[in-house]
C-alpha positions as CSV (number, residue, x, y, z in Angstrom):
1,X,-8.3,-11.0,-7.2
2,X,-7.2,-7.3,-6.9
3,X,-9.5,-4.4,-5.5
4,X,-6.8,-1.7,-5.8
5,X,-6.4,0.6,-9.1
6,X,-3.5,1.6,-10.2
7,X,-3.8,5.4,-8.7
8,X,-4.1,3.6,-5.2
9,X,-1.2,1.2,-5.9
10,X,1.6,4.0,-7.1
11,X,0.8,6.0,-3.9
12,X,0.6,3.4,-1.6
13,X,4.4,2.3,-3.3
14,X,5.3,5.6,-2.8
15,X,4.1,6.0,0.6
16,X,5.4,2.9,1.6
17,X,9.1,3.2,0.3
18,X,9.0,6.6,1.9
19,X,8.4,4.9,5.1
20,X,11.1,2.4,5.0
21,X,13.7,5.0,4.3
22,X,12.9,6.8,7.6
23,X,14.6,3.4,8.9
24,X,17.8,4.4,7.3
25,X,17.8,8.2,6.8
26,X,16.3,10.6,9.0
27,X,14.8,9.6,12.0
28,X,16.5,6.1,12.2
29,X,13.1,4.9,13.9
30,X,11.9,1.6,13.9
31,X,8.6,2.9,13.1
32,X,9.5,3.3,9.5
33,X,8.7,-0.6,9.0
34,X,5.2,-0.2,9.0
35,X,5.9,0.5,5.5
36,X,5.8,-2.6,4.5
37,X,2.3,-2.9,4.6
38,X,1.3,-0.3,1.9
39,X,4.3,-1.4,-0.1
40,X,3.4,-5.3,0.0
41,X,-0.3,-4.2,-1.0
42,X,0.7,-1.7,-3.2
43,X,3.2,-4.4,-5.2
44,X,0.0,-7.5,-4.8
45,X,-2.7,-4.9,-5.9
46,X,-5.1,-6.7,-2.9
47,X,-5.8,-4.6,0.4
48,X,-7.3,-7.1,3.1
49,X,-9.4,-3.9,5.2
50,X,-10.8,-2.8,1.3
51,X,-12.2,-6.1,1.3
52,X,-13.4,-6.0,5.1
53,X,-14.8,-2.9,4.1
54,X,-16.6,-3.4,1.1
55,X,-14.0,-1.0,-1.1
56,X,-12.7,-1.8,-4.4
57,X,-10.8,1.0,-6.5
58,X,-9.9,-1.8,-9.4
59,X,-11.8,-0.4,-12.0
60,X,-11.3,-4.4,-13.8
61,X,-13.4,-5.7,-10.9
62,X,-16.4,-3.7,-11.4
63,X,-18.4,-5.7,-13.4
């Protein structure tokens, strides 16, 4: 079951990798980590607050 399109999943990839790189380069903060959680939800296509919150950008789901 997915409620993410694909719009939503490439940025929240995006956004995510960018955040784990701030681990590495830059910064060097710890912080950078919470990037996994776009980048896992991105990479499933399933986003367990859209589904708290009603949302569903999946466009295959609306039916």
């Amino acid at each position: 079951m997915r409620n993410e399109g694909t719009v939503d999943r490439v940025i929240r990839v995006i956004i995510g990798a960018l955040l784990i790189a701030l681990v590495f380069v830059g910064p060097q903060t710890a912080w950078g980590w919470i990037g996994l959680i776009p980048l896992i939800t991105g990479l499933v296509g399933f986003c367990p607050l859209y589904k708290l919150l009603g949302i569903n950008t999946c466009p295959l789901n609306k039916r």
